[in-house]
Legacy VTK file of the C-alpha trace (Angstrom):
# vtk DataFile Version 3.0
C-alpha trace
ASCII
DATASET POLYDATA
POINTS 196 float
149.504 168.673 0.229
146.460 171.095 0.355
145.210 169.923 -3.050
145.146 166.266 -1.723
143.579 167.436 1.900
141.101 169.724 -0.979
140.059 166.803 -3.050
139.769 164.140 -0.057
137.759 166.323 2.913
134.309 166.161 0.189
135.220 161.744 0.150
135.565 161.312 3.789
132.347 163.321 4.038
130.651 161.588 1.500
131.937 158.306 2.713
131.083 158.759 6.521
127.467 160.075 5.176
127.396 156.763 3.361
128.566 154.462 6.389
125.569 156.449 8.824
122.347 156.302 5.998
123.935 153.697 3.453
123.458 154.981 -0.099
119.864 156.356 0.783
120.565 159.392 1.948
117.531 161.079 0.187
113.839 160.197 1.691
111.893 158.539 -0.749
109.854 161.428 -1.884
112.582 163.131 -3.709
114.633 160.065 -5.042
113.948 156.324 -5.053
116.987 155.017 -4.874
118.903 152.818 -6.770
119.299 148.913 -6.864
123.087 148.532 -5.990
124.779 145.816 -4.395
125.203 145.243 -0.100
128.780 145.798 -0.698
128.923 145.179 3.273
128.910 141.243 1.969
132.208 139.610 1.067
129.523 137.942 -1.337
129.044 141.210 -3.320
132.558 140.957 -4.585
132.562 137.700 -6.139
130.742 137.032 -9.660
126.917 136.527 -9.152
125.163 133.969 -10.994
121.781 135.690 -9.986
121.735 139.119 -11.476
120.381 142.124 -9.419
116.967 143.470 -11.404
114.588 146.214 -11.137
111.062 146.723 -11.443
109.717 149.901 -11.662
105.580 150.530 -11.434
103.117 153.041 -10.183
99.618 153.291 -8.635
98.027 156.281 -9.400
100.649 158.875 -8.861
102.641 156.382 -6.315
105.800 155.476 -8.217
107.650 152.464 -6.548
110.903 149.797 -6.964
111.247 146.543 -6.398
114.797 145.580 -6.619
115.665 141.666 -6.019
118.039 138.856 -7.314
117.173 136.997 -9.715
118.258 133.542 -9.694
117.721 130.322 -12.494
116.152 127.455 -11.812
118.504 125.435 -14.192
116.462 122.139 -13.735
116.572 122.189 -9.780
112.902 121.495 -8.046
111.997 124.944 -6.849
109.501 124.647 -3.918
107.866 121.921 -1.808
109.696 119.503 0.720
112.565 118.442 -1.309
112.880 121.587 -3.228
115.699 124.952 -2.777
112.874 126.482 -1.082
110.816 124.109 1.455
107.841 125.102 2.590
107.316 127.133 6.146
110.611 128.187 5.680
111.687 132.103 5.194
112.812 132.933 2.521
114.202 136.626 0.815
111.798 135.946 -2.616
115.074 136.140 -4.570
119.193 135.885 -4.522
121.767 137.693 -2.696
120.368 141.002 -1.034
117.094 141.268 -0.036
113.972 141.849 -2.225
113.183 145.462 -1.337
110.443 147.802 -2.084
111.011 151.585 -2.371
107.486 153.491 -1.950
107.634 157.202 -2.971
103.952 157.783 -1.558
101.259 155.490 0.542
100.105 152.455 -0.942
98.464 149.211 0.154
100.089 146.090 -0.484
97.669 142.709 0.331
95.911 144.139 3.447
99.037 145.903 4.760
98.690 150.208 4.364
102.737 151.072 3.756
103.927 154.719 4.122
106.691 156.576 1.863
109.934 154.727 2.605
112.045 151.445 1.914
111.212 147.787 2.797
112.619 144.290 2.564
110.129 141.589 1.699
110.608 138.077 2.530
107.719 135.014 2.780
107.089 132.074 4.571
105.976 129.758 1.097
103.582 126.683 1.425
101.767 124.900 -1.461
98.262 126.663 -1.517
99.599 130.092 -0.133
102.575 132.229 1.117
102.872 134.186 3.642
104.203 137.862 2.468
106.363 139.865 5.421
107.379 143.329 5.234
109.952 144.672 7.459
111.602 148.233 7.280
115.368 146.338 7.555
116.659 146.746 4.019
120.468 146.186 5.391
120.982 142.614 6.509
122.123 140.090 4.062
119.407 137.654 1.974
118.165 134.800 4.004
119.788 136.202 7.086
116.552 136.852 8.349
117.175 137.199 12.291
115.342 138.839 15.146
116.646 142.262 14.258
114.302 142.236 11.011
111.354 140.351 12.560
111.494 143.399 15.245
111.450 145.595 12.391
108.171 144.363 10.479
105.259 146.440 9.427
103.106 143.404 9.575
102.460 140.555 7.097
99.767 138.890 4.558
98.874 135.543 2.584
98.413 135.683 -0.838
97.863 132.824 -3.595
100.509 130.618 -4.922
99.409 128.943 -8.068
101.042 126.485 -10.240
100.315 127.976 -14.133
101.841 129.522 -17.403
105.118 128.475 -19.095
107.663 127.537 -16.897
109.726 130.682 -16.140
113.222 129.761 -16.131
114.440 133.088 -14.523
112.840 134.236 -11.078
110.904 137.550 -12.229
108.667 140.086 -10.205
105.982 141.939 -13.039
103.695 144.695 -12.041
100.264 143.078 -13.682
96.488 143.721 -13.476
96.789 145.959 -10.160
99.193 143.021 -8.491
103.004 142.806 -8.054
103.585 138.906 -9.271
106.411 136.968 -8.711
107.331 134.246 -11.373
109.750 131.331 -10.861
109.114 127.828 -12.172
105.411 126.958 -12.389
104.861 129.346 -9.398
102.709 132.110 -9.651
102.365 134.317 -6.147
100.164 137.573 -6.484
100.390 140.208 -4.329
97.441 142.716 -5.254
98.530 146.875 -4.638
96.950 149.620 -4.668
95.980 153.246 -3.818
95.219 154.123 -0.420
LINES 1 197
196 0 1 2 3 4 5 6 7 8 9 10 11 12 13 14 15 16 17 18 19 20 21 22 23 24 25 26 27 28 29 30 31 32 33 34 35 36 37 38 39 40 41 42 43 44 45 46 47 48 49 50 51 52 53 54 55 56 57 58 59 60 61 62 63 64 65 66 67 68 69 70 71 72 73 74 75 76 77 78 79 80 81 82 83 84 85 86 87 88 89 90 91 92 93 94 95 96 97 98 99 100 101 102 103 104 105 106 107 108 109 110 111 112 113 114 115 116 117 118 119 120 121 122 123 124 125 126 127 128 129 130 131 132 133 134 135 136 137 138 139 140 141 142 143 144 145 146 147 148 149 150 151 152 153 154 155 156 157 158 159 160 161 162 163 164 165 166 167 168 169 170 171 172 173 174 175 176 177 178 179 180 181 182 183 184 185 186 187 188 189 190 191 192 193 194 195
C-alpha cells in the first residue's frame, strides 16, 4: 500500500498543478510551451480532420510559437458572404483550439507592443482587411469567443487581406519577410512583427 500511496502522491501533485496553470506551468522565458490539445473539449477526443501545427520564428533574440489548427479547404468557398467564414464575423484563424502565440520576450505585432507571455488570436475578416485581436485567454474552446476573452484583450489591429499565389489547400501560418502570414485559399493576411 505505501508503494502505491509512493508512486501516486508526485500524480495528484502534478495533476492538481495541471488543473490550477494548465500545462504552462513555466513562464515563457524559460520554456515556450508546447502545442497540445484542450483536452478540457469532448472534441479533443475524437479524430481531427484539422491537424494541430506549429510555427516556430524569432525576431532578433525573441523566439516565439504560433500553434493553430489547420483545416482543408476541400473545394468549400472560404471567405465572403456565402463562405465557412463570412465576413464581420469572429473567427479563431484556424480549427479546434485557439490560434495562440507564445512570446518568450517583447515584440510588436501590427501596432500592438506584446510582453513575454501566451495569447490567443482571433479576427474579425472582411474583403479588403481583417481585423487581428489579441487576448491573453488561451483556455476557451475555438470560436467560443465570449465576453470572458473580449475582457481579456490586449488590444487589436487591421492588416491586409489579399487575394494572390497558388491556392493553398491547407490553412498555413509562415513567418516571412518580417510578417507572420496566414495562407488559406487565395487569402493572403499579413501581420508585420517585430523588435521592440
Amino acid at each position: 500500500m505505501k508503494k502505491v500511496l509512493i508512486i501516486l502522491a508526485p500524480l495528484l501533485v502534478m495533476a492538481a498543478v495541471y488543473f490550477f496553470t494548465g500545462p504552462y506551468l513555466f513562464p515563457t522565458s524559460t520554456a515556450l510551451g508546447p502545442c497540445w490539445k484542450d483536452w478540457t473539449s469532448p472534441a479533443s477526443f475524437m479524430p481531427r480532420a484539422s491537424p494541430l501545427e506549429t510555427l516556430d520564428f524569432s525576431v532578433g533574440a525573441v523566439e516565439g510559437r504560433l500553434c493553430y489548427g489547420a483545416p482543408s479547404s476541400r473545394g468549400r468557398r472560404l471567405f465572403g458572404p456565402s463562405g465557412l467564414v463570412p465576413p464581420g464575423r469572429l473567427w479563431r484563424m484556424g480549427a479546434n483550439e485557439p490560434t495562440r502565440l507564445f512570446l518568450n520576450g517583447p515584440i510588436r505585432l501590427g501596432d500592438l507592443e506584446l510582453q513575454p507571455g501566451r495569447y490567443s488570436l482571433y479576427a474579425r475578416p472582411d474583403a479588403e482587411s481583417w481585423e487581428i485581436h489579441v487576448s491573453e485567454s488561451t483556455w476557451h474552446w475555438g470560436n467560443m469567443i465570449r465576453s470572458g476573452v473580449r475582457d481579456q484583450e490586449v488590444g487589436s489591429f487591421r492588416a491586409p487581406a489579399i487575394r494572390r499565389g497558388a491556392h493553398q489547400e491547407v490553412l498555413q501560418f509562415a513567418a516571412e519577410d518580417s510578417a507572420l502570414v496566414l495562407k488559406w485559399g487565395f487569402t493572403r493576411v499579413r501581420m508585420p512583427i517585430s523588435e521592440l
